[in-house]
VMD Tcl script that builds the backbone (N, CA, C; Angstrom):
set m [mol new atoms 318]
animate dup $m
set s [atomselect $m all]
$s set {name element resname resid chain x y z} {
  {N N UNK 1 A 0.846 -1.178 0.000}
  {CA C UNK 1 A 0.000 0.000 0.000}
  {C C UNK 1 A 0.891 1.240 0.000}
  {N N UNK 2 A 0.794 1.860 -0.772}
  {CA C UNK 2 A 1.263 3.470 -0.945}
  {C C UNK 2 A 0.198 4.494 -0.603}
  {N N UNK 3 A 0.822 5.302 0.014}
  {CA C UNK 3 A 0.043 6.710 0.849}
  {C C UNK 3 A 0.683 7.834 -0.334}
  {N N UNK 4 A -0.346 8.472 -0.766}
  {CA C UNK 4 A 0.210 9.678 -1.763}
  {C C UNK 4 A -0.167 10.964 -0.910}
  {N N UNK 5 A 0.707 12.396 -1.506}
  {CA C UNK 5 A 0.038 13.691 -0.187}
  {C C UNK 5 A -0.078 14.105 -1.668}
  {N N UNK 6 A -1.164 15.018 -1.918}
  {CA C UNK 6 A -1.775 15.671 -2.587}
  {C C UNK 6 A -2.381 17.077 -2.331}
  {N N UNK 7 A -1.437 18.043 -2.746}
  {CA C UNK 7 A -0.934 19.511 -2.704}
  {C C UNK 7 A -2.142 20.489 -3.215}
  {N N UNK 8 A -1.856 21.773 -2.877}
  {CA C UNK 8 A -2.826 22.259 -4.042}
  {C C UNK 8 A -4.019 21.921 -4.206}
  {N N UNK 9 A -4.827 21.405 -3.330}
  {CA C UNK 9 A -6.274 21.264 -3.737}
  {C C UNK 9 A -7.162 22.068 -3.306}
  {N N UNK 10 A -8.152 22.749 -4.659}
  {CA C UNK 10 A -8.960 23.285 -4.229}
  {C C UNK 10 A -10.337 23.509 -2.509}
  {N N UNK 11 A -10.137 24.489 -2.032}
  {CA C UNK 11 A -10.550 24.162 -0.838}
  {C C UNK 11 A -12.063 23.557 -0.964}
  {N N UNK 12 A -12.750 23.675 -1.794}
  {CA C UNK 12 A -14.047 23.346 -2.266}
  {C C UNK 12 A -13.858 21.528 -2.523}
  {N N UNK 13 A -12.946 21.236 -2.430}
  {CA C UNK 13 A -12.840 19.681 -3.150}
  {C C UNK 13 A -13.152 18.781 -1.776}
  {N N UNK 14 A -14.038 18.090 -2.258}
  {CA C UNK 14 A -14.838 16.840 -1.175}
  {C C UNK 14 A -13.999 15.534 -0.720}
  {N N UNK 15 A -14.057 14.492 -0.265}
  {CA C UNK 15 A -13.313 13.295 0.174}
  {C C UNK 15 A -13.811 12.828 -1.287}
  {N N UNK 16 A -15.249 12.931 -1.382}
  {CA C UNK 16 A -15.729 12.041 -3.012}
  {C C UNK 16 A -15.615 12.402 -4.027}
  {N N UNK 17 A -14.750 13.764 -4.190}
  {CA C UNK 17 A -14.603 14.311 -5.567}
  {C C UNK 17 A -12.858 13.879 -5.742}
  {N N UNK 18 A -12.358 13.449 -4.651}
  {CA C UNK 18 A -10.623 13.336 -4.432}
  {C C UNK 18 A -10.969 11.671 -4.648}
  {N N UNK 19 A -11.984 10.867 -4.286}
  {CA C UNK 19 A -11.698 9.356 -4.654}
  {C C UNK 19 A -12.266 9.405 -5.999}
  {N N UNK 20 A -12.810 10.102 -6.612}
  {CA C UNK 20 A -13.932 9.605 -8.028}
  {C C UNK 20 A -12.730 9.864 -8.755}
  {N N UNK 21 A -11.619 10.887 -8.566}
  {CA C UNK 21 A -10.398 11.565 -9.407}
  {C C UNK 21 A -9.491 10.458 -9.700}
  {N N UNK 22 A -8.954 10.045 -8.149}
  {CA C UNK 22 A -8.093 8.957 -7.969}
  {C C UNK 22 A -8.569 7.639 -8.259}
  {N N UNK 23 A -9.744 7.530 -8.432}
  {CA C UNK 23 A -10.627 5.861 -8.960}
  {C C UNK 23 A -10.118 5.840 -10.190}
  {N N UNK 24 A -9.986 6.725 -11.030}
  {CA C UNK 24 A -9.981 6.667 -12.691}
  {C C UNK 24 A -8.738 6.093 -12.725}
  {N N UNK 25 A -7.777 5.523 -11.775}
  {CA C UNK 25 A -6.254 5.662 -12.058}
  {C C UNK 25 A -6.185 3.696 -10.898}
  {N N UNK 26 A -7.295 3.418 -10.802}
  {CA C UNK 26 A -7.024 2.789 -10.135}
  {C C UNK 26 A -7.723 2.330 -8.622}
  {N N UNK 27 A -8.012 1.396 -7.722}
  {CA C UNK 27 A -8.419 1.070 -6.779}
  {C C UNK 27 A -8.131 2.061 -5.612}
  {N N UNK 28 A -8.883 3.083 -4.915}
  {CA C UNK 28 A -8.441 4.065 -4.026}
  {C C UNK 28 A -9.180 3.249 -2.195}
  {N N UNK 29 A -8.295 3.020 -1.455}
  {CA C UNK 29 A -8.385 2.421 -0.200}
  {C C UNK 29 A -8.607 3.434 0.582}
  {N N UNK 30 A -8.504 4.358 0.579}
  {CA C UNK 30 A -8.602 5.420 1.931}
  {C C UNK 30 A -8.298 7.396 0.746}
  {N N UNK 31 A -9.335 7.476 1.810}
  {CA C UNK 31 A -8.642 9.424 1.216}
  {C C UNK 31 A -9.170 10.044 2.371}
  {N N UNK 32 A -7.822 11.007 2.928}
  {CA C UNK 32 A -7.884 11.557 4.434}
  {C C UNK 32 A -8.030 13.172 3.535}
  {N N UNK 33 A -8.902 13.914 4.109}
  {CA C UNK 33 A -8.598 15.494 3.855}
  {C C UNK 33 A -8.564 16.211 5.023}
  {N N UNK 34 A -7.227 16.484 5.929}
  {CA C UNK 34 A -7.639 16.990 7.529}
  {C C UNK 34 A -8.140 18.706 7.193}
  {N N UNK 35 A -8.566 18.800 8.420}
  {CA C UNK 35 A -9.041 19.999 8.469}
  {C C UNK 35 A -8.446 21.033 9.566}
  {N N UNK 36 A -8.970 21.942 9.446}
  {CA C UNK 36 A -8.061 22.820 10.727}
  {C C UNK 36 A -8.959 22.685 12.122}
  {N N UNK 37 A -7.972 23.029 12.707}
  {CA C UNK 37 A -8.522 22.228 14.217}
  {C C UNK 37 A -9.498 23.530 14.938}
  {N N UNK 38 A -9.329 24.718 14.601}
  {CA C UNK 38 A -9.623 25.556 14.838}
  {C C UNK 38 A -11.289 26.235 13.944}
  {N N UNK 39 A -10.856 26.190 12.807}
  {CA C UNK 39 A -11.789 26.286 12.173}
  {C C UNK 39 A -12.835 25.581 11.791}
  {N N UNK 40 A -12.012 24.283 11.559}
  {CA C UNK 40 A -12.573 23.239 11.041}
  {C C UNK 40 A -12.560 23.435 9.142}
  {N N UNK 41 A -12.205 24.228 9.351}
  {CA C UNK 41 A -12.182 24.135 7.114}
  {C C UNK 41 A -11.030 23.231 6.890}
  {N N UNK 42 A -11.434 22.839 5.594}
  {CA C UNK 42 A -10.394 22.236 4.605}
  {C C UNK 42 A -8.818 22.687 4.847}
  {N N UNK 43 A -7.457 22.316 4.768}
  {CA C UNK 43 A -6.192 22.554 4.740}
  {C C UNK 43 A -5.726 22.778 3.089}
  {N N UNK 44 A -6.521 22.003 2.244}
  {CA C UNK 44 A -5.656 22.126 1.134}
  {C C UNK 44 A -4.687 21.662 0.224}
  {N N UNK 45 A -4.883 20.193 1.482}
  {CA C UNK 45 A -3.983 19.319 0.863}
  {C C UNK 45 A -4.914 17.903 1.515}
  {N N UNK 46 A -4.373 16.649 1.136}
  {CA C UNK 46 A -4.645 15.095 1.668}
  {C C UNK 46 A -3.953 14.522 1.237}
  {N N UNK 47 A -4.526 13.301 1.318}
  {CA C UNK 47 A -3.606 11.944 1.159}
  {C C UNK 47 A -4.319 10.934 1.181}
  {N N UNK 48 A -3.967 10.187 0.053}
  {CA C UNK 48 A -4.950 9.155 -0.617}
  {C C UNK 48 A -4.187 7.986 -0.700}
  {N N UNK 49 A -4.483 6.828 -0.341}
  {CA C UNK 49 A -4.242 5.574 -0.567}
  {C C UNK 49 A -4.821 4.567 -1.273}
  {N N UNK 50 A -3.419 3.459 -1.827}
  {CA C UNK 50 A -4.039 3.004 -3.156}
  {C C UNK 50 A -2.485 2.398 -3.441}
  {N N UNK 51 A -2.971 1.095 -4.008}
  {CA C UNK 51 A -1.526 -0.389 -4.194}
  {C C UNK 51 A -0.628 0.945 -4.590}
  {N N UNK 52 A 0.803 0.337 -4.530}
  {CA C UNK 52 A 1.768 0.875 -5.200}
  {C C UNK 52 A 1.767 0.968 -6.535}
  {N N UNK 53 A 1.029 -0.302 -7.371}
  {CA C UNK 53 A 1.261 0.158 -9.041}
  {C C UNK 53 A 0.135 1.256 -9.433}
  {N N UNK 54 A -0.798 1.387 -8.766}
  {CA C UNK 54 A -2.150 2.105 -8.656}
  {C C UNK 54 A -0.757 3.625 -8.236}
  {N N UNK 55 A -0.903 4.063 -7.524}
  {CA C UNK 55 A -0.446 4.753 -7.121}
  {C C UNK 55 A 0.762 5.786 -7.756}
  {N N UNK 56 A 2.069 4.544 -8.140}
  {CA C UNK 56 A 2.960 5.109 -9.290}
  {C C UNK 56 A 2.181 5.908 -10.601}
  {N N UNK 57 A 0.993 5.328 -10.867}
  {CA C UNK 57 A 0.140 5.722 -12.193}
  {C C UNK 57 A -0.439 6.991 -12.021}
  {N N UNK 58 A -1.104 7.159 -10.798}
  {CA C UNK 58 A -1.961 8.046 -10.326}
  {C C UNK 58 A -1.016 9.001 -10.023}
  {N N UNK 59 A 0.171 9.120 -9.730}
  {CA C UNK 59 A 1.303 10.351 -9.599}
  {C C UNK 59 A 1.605 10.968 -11.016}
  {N N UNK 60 A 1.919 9.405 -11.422}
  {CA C UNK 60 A 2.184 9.985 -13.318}
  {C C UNK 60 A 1.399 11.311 -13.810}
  {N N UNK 61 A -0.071 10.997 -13.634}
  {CA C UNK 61 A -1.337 10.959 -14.547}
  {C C UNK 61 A -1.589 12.401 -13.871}
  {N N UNK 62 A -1.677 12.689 -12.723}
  {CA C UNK 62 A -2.328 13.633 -12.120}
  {C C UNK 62 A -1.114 14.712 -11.153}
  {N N UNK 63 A -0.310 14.666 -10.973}
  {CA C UNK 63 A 1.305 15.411 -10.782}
  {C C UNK 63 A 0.701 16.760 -12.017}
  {N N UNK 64 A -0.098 17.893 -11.859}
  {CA C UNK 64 A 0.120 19.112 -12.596}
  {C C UNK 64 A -1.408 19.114 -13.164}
  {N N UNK 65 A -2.332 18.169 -12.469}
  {CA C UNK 65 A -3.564 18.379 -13.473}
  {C C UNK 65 A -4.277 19.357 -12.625}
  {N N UNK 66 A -5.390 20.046 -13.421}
  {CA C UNK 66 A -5.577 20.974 -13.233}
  {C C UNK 66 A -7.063 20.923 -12.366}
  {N N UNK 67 A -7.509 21.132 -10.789}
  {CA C UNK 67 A -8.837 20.718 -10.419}
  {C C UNK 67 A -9.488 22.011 -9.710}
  {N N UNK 68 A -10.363 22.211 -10.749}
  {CA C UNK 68 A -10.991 23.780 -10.626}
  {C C UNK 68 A -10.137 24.604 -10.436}
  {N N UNK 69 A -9.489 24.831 -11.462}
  {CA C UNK 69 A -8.160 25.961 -11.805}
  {C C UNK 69 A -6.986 25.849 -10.873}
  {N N UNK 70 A -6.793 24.742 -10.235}
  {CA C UNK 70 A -5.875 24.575 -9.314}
  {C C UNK 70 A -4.593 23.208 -9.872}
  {N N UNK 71 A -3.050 23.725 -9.890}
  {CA C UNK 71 A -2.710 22.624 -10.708}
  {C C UNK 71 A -2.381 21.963 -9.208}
  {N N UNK 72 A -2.382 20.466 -9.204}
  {CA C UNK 72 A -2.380 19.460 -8.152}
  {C C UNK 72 A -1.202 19.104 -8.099}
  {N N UNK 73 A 0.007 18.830 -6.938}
  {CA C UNK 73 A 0.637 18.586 -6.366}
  {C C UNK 73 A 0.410 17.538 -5.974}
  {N N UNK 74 A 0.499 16.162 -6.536}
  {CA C UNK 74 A 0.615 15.041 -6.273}
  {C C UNK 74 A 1.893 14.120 -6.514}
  {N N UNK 75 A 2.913 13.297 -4.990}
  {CA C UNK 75 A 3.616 13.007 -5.090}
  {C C UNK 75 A 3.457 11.654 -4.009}
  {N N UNK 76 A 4.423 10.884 -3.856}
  {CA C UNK 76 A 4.661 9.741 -2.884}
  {C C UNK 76 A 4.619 10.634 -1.384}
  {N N UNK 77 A 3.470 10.292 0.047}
  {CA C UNK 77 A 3.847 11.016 0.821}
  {C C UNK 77 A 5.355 10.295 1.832}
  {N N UNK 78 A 5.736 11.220 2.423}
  {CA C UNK 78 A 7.094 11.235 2.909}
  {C C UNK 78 A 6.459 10.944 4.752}
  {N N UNK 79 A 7.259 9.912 5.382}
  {CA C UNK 79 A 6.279 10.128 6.808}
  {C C UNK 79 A 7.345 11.086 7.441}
  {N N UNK 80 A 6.049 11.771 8.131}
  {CA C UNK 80 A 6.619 13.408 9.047}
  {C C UNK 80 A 7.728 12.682 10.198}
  {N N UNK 81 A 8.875 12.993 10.548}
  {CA C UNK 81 A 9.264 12.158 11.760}
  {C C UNK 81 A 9.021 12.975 13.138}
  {N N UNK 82 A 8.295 11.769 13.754}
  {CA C UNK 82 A 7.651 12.535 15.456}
  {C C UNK 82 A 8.490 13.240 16.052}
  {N N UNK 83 A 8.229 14.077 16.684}
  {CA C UNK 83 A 9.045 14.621 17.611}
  {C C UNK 83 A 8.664 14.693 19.249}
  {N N UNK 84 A 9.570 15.208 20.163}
  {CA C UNK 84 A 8.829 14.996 21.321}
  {C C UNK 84 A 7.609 16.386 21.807}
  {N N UNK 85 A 7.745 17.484 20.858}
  {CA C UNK 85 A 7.642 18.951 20.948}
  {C C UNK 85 A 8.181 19.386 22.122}
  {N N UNK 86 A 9.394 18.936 23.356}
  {CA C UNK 86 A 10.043 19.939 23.607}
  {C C UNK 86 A 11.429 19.994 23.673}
  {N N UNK 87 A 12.396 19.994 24.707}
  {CA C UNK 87 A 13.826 20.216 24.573}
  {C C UNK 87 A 14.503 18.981 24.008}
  {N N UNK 88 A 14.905 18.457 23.463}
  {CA C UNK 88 A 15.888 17.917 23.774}
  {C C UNK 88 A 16.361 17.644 25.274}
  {N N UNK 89 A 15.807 16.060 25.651}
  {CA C UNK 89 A 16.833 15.606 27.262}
  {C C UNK 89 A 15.364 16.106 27.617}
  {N N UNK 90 A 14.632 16.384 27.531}
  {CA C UNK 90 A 13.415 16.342 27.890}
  {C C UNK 90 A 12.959 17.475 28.881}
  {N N UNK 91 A 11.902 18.564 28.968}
  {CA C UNK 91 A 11.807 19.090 30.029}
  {C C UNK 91 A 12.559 20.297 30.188}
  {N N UNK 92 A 12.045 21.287 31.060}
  {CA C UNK 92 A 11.957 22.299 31.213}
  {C C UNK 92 A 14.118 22.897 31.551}
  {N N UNK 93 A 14.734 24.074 31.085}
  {CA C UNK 93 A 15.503 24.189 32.114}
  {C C UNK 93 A 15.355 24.600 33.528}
  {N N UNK 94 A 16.501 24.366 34.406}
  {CA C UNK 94 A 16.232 24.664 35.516}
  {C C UNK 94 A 17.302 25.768 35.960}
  {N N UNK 95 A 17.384 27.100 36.976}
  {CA C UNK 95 A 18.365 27.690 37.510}
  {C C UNK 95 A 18.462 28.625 36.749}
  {N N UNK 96 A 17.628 28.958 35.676}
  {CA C UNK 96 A 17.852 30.019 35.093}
  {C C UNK 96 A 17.326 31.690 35.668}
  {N N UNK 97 A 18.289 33.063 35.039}
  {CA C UNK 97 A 17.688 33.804 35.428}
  {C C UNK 97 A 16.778 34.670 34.460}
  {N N UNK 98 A 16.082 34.019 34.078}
  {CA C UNK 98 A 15.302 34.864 32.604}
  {C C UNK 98 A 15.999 34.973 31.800}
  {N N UNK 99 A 17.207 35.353 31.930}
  {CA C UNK 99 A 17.984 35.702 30.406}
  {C C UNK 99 A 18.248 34.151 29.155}
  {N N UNK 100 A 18.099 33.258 29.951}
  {CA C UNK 100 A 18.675 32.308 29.189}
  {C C UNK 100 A 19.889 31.521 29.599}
  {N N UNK 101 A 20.570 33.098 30.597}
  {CA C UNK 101 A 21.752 32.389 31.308}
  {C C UNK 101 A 22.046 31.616 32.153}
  {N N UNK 102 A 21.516 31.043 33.407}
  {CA C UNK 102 A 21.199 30.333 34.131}
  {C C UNK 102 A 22.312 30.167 35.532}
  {N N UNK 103 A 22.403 32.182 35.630}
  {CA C UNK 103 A 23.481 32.803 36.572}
  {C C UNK 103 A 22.639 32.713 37.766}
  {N N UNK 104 A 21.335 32.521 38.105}
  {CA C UNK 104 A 20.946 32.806 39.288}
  {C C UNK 104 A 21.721 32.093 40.568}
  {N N UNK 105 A 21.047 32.886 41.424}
  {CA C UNK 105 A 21.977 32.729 42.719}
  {C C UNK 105 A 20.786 31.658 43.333}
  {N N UNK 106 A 21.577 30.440 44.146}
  {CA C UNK 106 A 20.807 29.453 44.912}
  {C C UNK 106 A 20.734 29.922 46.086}
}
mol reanalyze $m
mol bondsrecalc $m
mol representation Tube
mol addrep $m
């Protein structure tokens, strides 16, 4: 199974207008379109799944096509690598005096 991220999409574009696109190219298993957490609208991008030979085709075919005046950014997606979101070594410093320097007196 190959995961594709798909760029550039019109914000108007549905989960069923992104599988009926990607069907023409092949068997489509999943199509994620996240949204903003805040708003809740569309982001503008997803990611669609679908076999690897399905998939190689569907990059070919659709890499620059054009969906409601929007050209599409479709490539192999890349996985994001996790992070912990904070320091490095984990956790807050300690002993500091606001500056960054961490001259305070004990």
């Amino acid at each position: 199974m190959a995961k594709i991220y798909v760029g550039n999409l019109p914000f108007s574009a549905s989960e069923s207008d992104v599988r009926a696109l990607f069907a023409q190219h092949g068997t489509v298993e999943n199509v994620s379109l996240p949204t903003d957490r805040e708003t809740g609208r569309p982001r503008g991008f997803g990611f669609v799944e679908m076999s690897q030979a399905d998939a190689a085709r569907a990059i070919q075919n659709l890499n620059g096509y054009s969906m409601n005046g929007r050209p599409l950014r479709v490539n192999e997606a890349q996985d994001k690598p996790r992070t912990g979101g904070g320091r490095p070594g984990g956790g807050f410093r300690s002993g500091g005096n606001g500056n960054g320097g961490g001259g305070g007196r004990w």
